[in-house]
N, C-alpha and C positions, 0 to 999 in steps of 0.2 A: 378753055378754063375748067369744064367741067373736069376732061379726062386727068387732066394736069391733077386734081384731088384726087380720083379717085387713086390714082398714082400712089399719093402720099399718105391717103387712107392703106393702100394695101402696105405700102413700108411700114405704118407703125402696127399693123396689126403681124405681119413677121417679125417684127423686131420684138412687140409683146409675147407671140409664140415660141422664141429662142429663149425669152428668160424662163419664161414659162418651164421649158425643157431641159433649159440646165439647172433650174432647183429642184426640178423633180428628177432629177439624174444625181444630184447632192443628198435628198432625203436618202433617196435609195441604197445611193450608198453608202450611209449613217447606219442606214437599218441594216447591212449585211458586214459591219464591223463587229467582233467580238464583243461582248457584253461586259462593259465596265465593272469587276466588283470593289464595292465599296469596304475595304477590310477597315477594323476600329479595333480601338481600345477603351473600357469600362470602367469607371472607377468602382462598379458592383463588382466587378471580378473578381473570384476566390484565388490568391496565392497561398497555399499552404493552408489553409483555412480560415485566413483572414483579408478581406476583405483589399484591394488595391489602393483603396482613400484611406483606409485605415492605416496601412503599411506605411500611408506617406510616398508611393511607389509615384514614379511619373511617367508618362504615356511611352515614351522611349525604355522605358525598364518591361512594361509587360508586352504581351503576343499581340501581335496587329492581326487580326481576322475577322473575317466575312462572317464564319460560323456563328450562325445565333445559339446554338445550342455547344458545348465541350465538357471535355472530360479528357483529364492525364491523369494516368499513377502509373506507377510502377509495381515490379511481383510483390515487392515487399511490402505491400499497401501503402505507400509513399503517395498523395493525392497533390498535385503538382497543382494543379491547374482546373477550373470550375466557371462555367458559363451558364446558368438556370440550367446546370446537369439534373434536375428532378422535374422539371417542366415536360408534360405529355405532348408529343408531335409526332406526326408520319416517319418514319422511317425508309421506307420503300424498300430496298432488295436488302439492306438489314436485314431483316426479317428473316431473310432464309438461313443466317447463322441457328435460329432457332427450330428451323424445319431441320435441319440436320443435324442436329442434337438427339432431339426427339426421333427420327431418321435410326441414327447409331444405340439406340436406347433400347429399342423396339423392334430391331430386327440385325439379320447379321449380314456383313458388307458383302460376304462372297457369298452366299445361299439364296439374300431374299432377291427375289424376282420381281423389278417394277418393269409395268406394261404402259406404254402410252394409250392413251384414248384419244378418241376423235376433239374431245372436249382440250384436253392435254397439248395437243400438236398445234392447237389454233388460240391460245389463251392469251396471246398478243404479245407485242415489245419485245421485251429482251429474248433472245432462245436460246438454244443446246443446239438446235438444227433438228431436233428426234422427229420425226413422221408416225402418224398414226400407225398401230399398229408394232411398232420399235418396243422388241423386250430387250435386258441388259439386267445384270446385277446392280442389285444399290450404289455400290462402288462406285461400281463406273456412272450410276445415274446422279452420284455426291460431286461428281467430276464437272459433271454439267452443268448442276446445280451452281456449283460453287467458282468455277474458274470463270467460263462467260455470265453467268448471271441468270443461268436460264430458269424464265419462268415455268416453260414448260414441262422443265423438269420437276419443279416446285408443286405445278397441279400432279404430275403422274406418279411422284413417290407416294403423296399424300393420298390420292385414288387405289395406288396397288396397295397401301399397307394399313390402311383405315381398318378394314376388317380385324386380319390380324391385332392392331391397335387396344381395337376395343375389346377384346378377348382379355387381353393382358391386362386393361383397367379394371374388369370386372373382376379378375382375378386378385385384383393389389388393393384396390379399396371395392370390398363386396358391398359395405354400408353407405357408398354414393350414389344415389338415387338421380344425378344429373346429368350420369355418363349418356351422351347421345349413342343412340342404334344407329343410326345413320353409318357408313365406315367412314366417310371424310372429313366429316362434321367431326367422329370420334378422334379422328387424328387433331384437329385445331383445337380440341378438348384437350389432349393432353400437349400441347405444345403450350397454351396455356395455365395444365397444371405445370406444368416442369418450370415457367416463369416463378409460380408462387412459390414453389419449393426454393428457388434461387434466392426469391428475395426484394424479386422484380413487383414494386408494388405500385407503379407506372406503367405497366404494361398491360394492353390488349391486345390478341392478336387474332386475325376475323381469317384467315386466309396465309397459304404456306408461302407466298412470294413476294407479297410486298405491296401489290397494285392496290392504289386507290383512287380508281376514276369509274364512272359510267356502274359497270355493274359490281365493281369489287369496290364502290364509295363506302363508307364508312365512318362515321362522326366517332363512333369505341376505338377503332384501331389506333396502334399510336404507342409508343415508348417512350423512353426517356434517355439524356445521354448515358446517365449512371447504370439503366438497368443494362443499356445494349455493352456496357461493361461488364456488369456482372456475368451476361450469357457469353461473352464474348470470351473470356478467362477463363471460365468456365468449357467450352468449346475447344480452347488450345489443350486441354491437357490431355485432350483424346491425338493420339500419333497419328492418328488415319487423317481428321483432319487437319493438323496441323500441316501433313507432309500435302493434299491437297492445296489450301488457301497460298502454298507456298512456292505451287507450280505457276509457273507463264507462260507457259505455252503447252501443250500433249492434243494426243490423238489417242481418240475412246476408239473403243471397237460395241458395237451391237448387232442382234437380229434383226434383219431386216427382209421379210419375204421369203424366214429360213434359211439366209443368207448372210455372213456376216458383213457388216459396211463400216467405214470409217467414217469417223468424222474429226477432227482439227478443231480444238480448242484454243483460245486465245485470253489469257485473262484480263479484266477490266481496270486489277489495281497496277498504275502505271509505276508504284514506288519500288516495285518487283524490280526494275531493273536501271534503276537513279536513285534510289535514295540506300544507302549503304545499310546492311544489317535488316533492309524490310523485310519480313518473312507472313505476309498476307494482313489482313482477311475479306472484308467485303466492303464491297460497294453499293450503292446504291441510287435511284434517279427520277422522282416522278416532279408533276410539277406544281403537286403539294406539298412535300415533301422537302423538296429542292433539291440539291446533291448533296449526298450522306457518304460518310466512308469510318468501319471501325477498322482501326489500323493498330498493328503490334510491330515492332522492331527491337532487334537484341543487340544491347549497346553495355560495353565493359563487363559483361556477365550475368546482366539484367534482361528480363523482356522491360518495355514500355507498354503500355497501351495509349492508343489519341482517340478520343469520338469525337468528330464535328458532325454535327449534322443543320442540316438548312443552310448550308452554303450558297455562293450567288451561283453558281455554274459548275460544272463537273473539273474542269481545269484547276479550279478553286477550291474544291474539297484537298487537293493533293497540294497545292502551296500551302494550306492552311495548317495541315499536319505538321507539313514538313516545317514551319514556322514554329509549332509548338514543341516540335522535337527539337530545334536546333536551339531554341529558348531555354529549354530544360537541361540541354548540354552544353551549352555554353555559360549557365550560372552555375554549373555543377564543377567543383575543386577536390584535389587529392589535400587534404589540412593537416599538415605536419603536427603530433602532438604535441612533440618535443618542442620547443624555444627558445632555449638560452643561451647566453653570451659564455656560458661555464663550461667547460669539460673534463674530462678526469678518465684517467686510464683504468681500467679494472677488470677484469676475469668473470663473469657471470655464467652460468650455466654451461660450463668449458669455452665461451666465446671469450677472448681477451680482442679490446677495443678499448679509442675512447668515447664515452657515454655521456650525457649531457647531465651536466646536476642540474636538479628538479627543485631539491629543496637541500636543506640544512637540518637536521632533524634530531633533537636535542634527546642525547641519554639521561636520562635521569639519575641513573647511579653518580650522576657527577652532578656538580653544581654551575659550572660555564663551559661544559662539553659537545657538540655536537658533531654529526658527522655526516659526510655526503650521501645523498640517495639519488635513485636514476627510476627512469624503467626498461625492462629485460630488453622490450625493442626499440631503440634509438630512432628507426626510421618508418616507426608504424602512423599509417593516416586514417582520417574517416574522410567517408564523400560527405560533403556538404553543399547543401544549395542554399548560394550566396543570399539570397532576398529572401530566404528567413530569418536573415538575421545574423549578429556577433554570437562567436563562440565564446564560451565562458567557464570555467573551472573550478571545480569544490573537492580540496583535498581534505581529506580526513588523515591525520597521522594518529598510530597509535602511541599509546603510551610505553617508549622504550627503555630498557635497562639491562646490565648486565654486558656480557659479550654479543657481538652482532658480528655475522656473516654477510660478506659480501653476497648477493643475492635471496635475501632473508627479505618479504614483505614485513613491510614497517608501516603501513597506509595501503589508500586507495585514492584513485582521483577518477573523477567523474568529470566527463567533459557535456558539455549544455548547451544548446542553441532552443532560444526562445524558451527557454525553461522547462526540456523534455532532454533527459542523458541520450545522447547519440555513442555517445565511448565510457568505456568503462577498463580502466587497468590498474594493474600492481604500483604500487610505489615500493622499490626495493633499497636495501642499502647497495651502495659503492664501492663500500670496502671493509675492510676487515676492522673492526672496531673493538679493543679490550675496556670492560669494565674493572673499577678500582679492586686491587687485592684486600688481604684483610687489613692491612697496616692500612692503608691510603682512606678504606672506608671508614675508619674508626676517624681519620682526619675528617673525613668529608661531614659525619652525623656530629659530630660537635659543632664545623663548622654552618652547620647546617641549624642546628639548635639554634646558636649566634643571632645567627640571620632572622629565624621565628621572632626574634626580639626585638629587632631592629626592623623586620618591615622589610627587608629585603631579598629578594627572588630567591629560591629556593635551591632552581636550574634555567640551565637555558632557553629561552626561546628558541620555536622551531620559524624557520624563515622561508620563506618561501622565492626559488629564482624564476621557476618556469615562469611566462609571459603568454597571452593569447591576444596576437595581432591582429584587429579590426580588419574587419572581410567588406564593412557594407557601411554605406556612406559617404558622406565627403571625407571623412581623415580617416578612410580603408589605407591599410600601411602594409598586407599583404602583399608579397612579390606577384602571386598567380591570376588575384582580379585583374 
């Protein structure tokens, strides 16, 4: 009887050790799945500068993302899209857009000579590959810098050109008494004036790379998504780096033991080669920070810029862009100015066509006269982004009389979304229109006296055909929404 238990004792103490082993064979592997990001939409979100609860916007109309921090516009200073874009936060290898700025500012691509150091080769996480000892032109050390992310190119530009640096601060402001002697110190000195000059009123910056942990912690360090715009636009209109941030792959060449060595670069922005029109710029990754990416792409003749920053994971920075760009180009339409059910053949600036009448636009030398008007281009658009809003139109006709030429402005219309002209053109005549001779006018100012008497209209009203069809809402009547 005894052994008979312990029997049964050992059965259930296996059978408890199997379950045992298979939930801890399940946590485990929970914990070695990809990291869920939680992407959202805000009713705080800026569309166009109004607010998403404001707009009336619903959760399906604005960007599903991770990113606690954002920021869209475009070159034309078009501000799409806004997520606490002034809120101060880690950036991580951001940051090195502004060592290279500063970098290109301060010294020249093919002359200055950055030398690595001991300190340099060993600065941790992300690298170039350089080994102590590695000299190379800036160029090629912007190369490193900027395609993999290397920090330790970030310490060695800053080390080799600090001196130099601070030579030229002394020189540019003689009455700043805060310039550091230090040379690397004086280099973060000016990578933080050149913030202020920008405009960047959210930014500190403690270091050329980005790290914020152990011994590069920092409570100052930190930007914002609007400033790492400002540097960032600012940064593209330099060729050197733009044609950089816009490589994907290269091989640098350096000193090495007097020796030259290669090394294979690989860049870290994945949109280089999926997302259509990417053309760089940086990345970034710590795990204060979270993953950061300022990103540009050129679409219809525009750059874009996207900043997300504090994203859930690095995968997540690159969906989150790409969300934001494909939000911004998919609510963006070519909006016919023209609209009307009217047309009318006629001869304008030696183009014979038929032209759409706009309006009806009353001569005055007559008293129930009017004649057609168009404008020059029948098939000219503006871009418009749908979720700000119905387009709207304010014609100004002048006051006409006499003879009128076909292609003779007679007005102007202003086209308006959200109450800001996005278009502006001619309102021309149609066609060739004669004013009364002498006989006809001597009829018309009698008949016209008459009329003073009796209270009735002088001439004719100007009429308006042109139409502007609802882009946004439920009774959008637009073909291209």
């Amino acid at each position: 009887m005894l052994l008979t238990d312990r029997v049964q004792q050992s059965f259930k103490n296996s059978k408890y050790a199997s379950i045992i082993a298979c939930v801890f064979t399940f946590l485990l592997a929970l914990s070695l799945l990809p990291t869920q990001s939680y992407a959202d939409t805000r009713n705080s979100d800026v569309v166009m500068g109004i607010t998403a609860e404001a707009r009336g916007l619903t959760a399906s109309q604005c960007p599903n993302i991770s990113a606690q921090y954002a920021y869209v516009v475009s070159d034309d200073g078009t501000v799409y899209f806004e997520r606490d874009a002034h809120a101060k936060t880690k950036i991580a290898s951001v940051t090195k857009i502004m060592t290279a700025l500063v970098a290109l500012e301060y010294g020249d691509p093919a002359s200055t000579t950055i030398t690595v150091s001991e300190r340099a080769a060993h600065v941790g996480e992300s690298t170039a590959g350089f080994q102590q000892g590695d000299t190379m032109t800036l160029e090629t050390a912007l190369k490193g810098l900027l395609i993999p992310s290397g920090n330790d190119a970030g310490q060695a530009i800053a080390e080799s050109m600090g001196a130099d640096v601070y030579q030229q601060l002394k020189e540019r402001y003689p009455d700043d008494e805060n310039i550091p002697t230090e040379p690397y110190d004086a280099f973060i000195y000016a990578m933080n004036k050149k913030a202020a000059e920008l405009g960047m009123n959210d930014s500190t910056f403690v270091n050329p790379h980005g790290l914020d942990m152990d011994e590069w912690e920092s409570e100052e360090m930190g930007s914002s998504a609007y400033d790492c715009y400002l540097m960032t636009q600012e940064a593209m209109k330099n060729d050197l780096f733009r044609s950089i941030v816009s490589t994907h792959e290269t091989t640098i060449q350096v000193t090495r033991g007097g020796q030259p060595a290669n090394i294979d670069l690989l860049s870290t922005d994945e949109l280089l080669v999926s997302y259509e029109g990417a053309c760089g710029v940086k990345t970034g990754n710590t795990d204060y920070a979270g993953a950061c990416f300022s990103a540009a792409v050129e679409h219809d003749g525009k750059t874009y810029y996207a900043m997300v920053l504090h994203c859930d994971n690095e995968a997540q920075r690159f969906i989150d862009t790409q969300t934001l760009y494909n939000w911004v180009f998919n609510n963006t339409i070519d909006y016919p100015l023209a609209h009307s059910p009217e047309t009318v053949n006629a001869t304008i600036d030696g183009t014979t066509q038929d032209y759409p009448v706009i309006a009806y636009v009353s001569n005055r030398s007559w008293i129930d006269k009017t004649f057609k008007a168009t404008i020059a281009d029948p098939g000219q658009t503006v871009s418009v982004f749908v979720l700000n809003g119905n387009v709207s139109q304010d014609i100004q006709i002048d006051e006409v009389s006499g003879n009128v030429s076909a292609g003779q402005k007679v007005g102007t219309i202003n086209f308006m979304q959200h109450n800001e002209v996005i278009a502006s053109v001619d309102l021309v005549a149609a066609e060739d229109f004669a004013g009364p001779n002498f006989f006809e006018g001597i009829g018309i100012w009698w008949d016209r006296l008459m009329r003073g008497f009796n209270g009735q209209p002088q001439y004719a009203d100007n009429t308006i055909v042109n139409t502007t069809p609802i882009i946004f809402g439920a009774d959008a009547s637009f073909d291209e929404v």
